[in-house]
N, C-alpha and C positions, 0 to 999 in steps of 0.2 A: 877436768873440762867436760861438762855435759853436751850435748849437742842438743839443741834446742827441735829436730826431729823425734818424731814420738817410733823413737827405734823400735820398742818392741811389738809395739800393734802393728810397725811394716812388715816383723820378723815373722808375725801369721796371719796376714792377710794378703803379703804378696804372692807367699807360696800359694796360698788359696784361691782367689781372684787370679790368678797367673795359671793354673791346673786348670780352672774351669776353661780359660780361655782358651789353652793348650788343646781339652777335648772339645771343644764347640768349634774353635774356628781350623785346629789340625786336620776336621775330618777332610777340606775342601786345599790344604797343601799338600806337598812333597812329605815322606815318613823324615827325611833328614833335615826339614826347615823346622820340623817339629821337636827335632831332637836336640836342636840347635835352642830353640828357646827353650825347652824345658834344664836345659844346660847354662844358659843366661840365668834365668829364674834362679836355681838354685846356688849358682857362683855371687850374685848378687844376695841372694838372702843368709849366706853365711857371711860376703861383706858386711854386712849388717850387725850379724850374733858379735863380728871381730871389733865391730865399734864399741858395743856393750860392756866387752871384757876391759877394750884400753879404756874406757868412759870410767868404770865401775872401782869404787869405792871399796875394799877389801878391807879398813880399817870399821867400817861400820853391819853393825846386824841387821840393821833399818832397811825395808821393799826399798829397791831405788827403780828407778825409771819407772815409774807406778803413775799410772792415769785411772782415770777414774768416773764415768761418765753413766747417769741414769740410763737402765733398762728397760723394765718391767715397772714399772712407778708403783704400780696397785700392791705389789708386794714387796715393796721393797727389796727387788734385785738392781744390781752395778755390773755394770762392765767395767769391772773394777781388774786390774793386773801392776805386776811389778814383781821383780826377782832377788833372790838373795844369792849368799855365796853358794846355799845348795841347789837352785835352780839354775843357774849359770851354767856352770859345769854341763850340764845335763841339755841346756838350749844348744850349746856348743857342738857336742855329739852328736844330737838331730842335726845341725843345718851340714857338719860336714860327714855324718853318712850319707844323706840323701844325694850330697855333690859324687861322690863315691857310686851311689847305686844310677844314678842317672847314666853316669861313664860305664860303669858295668852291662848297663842292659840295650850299649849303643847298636851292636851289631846283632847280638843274640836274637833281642824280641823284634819280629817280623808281622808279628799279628797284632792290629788293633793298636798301634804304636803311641798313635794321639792319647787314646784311654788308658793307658801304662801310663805313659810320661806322666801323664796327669792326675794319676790317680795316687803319683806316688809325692808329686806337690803337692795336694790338698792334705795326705796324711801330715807332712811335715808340717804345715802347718798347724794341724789341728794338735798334735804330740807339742808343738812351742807352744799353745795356747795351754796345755793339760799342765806344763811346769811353770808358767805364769799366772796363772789365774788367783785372785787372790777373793773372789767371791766363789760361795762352793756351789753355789746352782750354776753358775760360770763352767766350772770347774768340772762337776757331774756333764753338762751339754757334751766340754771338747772332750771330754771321757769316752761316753757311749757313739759321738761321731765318727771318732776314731775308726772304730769299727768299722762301718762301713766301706772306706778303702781296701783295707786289709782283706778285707768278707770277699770283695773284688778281685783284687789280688788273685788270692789265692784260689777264688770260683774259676777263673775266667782261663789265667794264666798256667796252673796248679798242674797237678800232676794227674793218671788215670781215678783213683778216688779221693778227685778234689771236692767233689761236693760234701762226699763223707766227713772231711776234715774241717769244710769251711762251717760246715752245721754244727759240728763238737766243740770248735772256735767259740764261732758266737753263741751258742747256749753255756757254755762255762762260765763265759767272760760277763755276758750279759745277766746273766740269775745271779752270776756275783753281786753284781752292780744295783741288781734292786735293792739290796740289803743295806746297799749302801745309804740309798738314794732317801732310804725309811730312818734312818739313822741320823742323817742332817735335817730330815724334815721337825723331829723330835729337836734337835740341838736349835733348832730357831727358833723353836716353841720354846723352850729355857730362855734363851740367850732375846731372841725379838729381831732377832739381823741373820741375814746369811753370810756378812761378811766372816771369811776367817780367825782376822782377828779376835773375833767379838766370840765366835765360838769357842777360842782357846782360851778367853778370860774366864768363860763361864762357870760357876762352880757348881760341882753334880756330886749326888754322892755314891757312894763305892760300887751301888748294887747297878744304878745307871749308867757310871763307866764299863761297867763290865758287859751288859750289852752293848753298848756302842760299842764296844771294843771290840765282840764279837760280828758285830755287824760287818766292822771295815774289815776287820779282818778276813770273813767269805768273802771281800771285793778284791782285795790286794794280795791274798795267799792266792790267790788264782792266778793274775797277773805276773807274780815273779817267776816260775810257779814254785810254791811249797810242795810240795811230798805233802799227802795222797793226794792232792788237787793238780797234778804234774801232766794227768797222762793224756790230755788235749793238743802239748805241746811238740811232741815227736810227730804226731799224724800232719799238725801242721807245718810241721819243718820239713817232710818229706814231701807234700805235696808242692808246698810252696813252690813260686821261680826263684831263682837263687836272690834275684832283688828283694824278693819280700820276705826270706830267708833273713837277711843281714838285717833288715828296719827288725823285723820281730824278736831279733835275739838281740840286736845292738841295743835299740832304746827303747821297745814298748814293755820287755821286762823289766826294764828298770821303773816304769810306771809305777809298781806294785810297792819296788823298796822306795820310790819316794811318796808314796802312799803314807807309810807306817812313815815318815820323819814329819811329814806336814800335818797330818791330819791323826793316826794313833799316840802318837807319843806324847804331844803338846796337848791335844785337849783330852786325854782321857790316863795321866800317868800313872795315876792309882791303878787302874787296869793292866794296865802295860804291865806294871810294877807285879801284879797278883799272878799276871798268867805268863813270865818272862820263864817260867821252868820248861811250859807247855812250846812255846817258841824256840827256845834253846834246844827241846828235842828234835822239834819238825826240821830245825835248821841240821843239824848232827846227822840224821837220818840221809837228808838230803845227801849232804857231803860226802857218808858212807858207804850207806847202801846204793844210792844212784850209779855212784861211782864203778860199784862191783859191775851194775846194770850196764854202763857205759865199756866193760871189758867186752862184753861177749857178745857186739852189736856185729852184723855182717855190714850193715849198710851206711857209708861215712855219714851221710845224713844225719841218719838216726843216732848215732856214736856220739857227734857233735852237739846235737838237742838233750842228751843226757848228759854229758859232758856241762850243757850251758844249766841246768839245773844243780846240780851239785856244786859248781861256781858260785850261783844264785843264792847258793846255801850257805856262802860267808856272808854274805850282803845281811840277812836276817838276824845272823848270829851278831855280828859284828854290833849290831843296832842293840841287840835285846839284852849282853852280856852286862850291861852299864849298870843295873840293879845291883846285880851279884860283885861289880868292882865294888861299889857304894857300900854293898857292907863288907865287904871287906875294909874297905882303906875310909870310910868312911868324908868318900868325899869324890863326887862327881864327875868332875874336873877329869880326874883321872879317867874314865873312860873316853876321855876326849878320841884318843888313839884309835878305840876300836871302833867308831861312828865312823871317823876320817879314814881309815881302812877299809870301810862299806863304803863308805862311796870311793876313793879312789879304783874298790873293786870292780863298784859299776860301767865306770868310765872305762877301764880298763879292759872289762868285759866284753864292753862294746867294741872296740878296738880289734880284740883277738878273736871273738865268735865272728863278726861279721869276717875276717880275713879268712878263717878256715871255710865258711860258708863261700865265697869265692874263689880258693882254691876247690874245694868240690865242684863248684861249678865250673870252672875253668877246664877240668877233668869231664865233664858229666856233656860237655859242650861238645865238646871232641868224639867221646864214645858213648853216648846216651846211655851209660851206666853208674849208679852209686855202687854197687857192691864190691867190695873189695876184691873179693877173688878173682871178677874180673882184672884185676891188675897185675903190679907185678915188673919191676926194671923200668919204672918210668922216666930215672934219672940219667935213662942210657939216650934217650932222645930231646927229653928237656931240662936239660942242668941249669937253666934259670929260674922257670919255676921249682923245679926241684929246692931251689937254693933258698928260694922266699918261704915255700913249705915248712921247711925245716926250721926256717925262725920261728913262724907262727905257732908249729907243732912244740917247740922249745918252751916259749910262751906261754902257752896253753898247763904247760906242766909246771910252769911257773922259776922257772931259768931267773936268776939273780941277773939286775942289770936289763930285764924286761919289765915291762906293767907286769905282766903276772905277778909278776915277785912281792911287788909294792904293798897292794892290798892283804894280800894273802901272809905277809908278815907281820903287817902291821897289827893286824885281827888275830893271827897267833900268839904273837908277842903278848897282846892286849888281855886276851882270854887265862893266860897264865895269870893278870891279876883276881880273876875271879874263881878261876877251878883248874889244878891242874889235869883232869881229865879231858873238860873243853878243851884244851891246847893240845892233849897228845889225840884225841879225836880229831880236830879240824887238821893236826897235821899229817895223818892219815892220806888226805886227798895229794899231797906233796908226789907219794908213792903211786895210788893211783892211778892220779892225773898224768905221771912219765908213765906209766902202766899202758893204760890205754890209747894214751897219742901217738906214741913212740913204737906201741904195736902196730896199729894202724900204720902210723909211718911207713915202716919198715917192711910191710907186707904189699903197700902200695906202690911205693916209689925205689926199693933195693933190691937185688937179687936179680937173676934172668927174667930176660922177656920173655915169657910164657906165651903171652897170647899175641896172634899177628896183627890185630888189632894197634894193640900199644904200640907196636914196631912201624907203625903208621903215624903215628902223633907228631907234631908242629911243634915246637916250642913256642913261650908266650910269646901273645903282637906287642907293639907298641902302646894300644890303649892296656892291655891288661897289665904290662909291664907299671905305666901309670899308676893303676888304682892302687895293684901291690904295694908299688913302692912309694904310698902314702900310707896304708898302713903300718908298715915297716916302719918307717919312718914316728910314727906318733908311737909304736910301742914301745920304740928305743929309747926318743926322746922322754916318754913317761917313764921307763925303765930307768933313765941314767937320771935325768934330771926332777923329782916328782913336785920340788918347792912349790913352782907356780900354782900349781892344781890346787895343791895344799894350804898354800896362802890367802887363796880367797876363797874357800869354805871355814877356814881358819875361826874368826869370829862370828860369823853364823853358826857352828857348831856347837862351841861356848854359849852363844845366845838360847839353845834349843834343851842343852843339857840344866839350863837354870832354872828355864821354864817345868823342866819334867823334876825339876827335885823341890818343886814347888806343889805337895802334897793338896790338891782339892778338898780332899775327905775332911780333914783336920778345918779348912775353911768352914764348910760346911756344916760341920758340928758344934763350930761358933757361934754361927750365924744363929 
């Protein structure tokens, strides 16, 4: 049953038109009438994502909810949108982080409250339009807008060298994104459309895929981040407020891994196919060497942005290993597993990085400290957060019967069809990941109170207990039960994996 409302253009225009209003007309109310709507705003705009899922068609591969209305006429650009099983998932995680970050930053931010609230509905917005967009000049706008909140964000709210951070941000992000922008402007040139579709039919041959490939690639290795393009990411984790913390680690990395499914794989698979060794190392690296990085961090912060890297690092692998199934088993299909293992990782991702990211802060709130040392016996004064910690940290290391677990098996399991090396490497992080979380843990929240400080602490309020315990709650849920998730990326994935075993070059050399 479709709803005859044009759901998803409300899903990023409300939050956007609703943020502007939030800072234009908040400056002249109450900080908590402000809070209030921006709280409306985003409860209603995940009502919306919640319509999409039960509207949404899981037996077809085919954009549903897809509108499609001239733009630019001289050029031939659409404001063209519509989502699949793999943009779904992903719209789902935006609208209900941002209900999450809205509740997180109720009592905390004090300054400029309207311009927070707001800044952090126009991003959601703009991140639903970046996983709908099905025109890529569309596509590229809510891309690089993006930024701008974020820029805010983390300038405004940020930590003592937020400016440092917010400038390494966007120059990373942004020099990415040129490369991109040079890349679709050539594929309209071939193709004559900027619609997507049109660009993933086009046939190019092997030398052309392989710059475009390399093009998106500097866009979207940046974004998830790859190893060596990583190190933008801790600066801006540390500075960030813990709100803009959760958006960055929850779903704007995931921008990157749904980068390479929509736009590397399907129109440039010969490339993909060429340089799937080069990607399987970056990924590998990530996972392992990060990881070691992620032991020996003093500052939880920092530990958790390494930590969301080397995570990041299944998301890649999981995608790029489907070559190497292929000649082995000599049939596609079969990497189905380790696709749907990348993305359940992502969703999952999101889930557990933003929850450790609010346990820090929930911490950081209290004693204006990330460093660990400063801790020490925290669970002598708060055995509720203590409690939710513990799961998240469990999670994190990827505990059976959590999300963690899900992904990270599934992309193990998977990799065995291609190398048993990939598999005894990516399981590597298993160790790790209990390695590093579990240190951390353990050094933070067991043992004597050291410092008189700690011996001072609150246990959680009722909102934080809240936001917890919806994370909690979704990791478990993902944990025990994964079907659903898995169901409606189910045939979109199949649909993606035909498309890429559908060789260009060979076209091309008919032609």
């Amino acid at each position: 049953m479709h709803s005859d409302l044009p759901l998803l253009s409300l899903c990023i225009w409300l939050p956007i038109l609703g943020g502007l209003w939030v800072i234009f007309a908040g400056s002249r109310v109450l900080d908590r009438a402000v809070k209030q709507d921006a709280l409306i705003l985003a409860l209603a705009t995940l009502a919306l994502s919640l319509l999409l899922y039960r509207d949404f068609n899981a037996a077809s591969a085919t954009m549903q909810f897809a509108e499609r209305y001239t733009w630019i006429d001289a050029f031939k650009i659409y404001y063209h949108i519509g989502i699949d099983g793999i943009a779904l998932p992903l719209v789902l995680l935006t609208t209900f982080t941002t209900v999450i970050v809205v509740i997180a930053g109720w009592e905390v931010i004090e300054d400029r409250v309207n311009q927070y609230m707001g800044a952090f509905l126009i991003l959601e917005g703009l991140m639903v339009g970046v996983f709908s967009a099905l025109d890529s000049i569309l596509f590229y706008v809510f891309w690089e807008a993006m930024l701008i909140p974020m820029f805010l964000i983390i300038g405004i709210w940020g930590g003592p060298r937020r400016v440092y951070a917010t400038i390494k941000f966007f120059l990373y992000t942004f020099l990415g994104s040129v490369f991109m922008l040079v890349a679709l402007l050539y594929l309209h040139a071939q193709a004559g459309s900027f619609a997507l579709q049109d660009m993933q039919d086009v046939v190019l041959t092997l030398s052309e895929q392989k710059w475009i490939f390399i093009a998106f690639l500097l866009a979207f290795a940046v974004k998830v981040p790859m190893w060596p393009v990583h190190t933008w990411l801790p600066d801006a984790h540390v500075e960030a407020p813990t709100g803009g913390s959760v958006v960055l680690a929850a779903i704007m990395l995931k921008m990157g891994g749904y980068g390479f499914l929509r736009f590397s794989l399907p129109i440039t698979p010969d490339a993909a196919a060429a340089f799937d060794w080069l990607m399987i190392l970056l990924s590998l690296i990530a996972v392992v060497y990060i990881g070691f990085v992620a032991l020996v961090q003093q500052d939880m912060k920092k530990l958790i942005a390494y930590s969301s890297i080397s995570h990041m690092g299944f998301v890649t692998l999981g995608l790029f290993m489907m070559f190497d199934i292929h000649a082995n088993t000599g049939n596609f299909q079969d990497a189905a597993m380790g696709v749907e293992g990348a993305m359940v990782q992502m969703i999952s991702h999101g889930f557990i990085s933003g929850a450790m990211f609010l346990c820090v802060g929930v911490l950081y709130d209290r004693m204006h400290s990330r460093m660990i040392n400063d801790y020490g016996g925290v669970v002598n004064v708060m055995p509720r957060f203590a409690a939710f910690m513990m799961l998240f940290a469990m999670a994190n290391a990827g505990l059976p019967a959590t999300s963690g677990f899900v992904g990270e098996f599934l992309v193990i399991v998977s990799s065995f069809k291609a190398n048993f090396w990939y598999a005894f490497l990516a399981a590597t992080t298993l160790i790790l990941g209990a390695a590093y979380t579990l240190w951390m843990y353990k050094r933070v929240v067991f043992g004597e109170i050291r410092n008189s400080h700690v011996a001072e602490l609150t246990d959680i309020t009722g909102r934080e207990t809240l936001v917890l315990a919806s994370l909690a709650v979704a990791v478990l849920a993902l944990g025990i039960w994964p079907a659903p998730l898995l169901d409606v990326m189910h045939v979109s994935v199949e649909h993606l994996l035909e498309q890429v075993a559908q060789s260009k070059t060979s076209i091309a050399a008919y032609e």
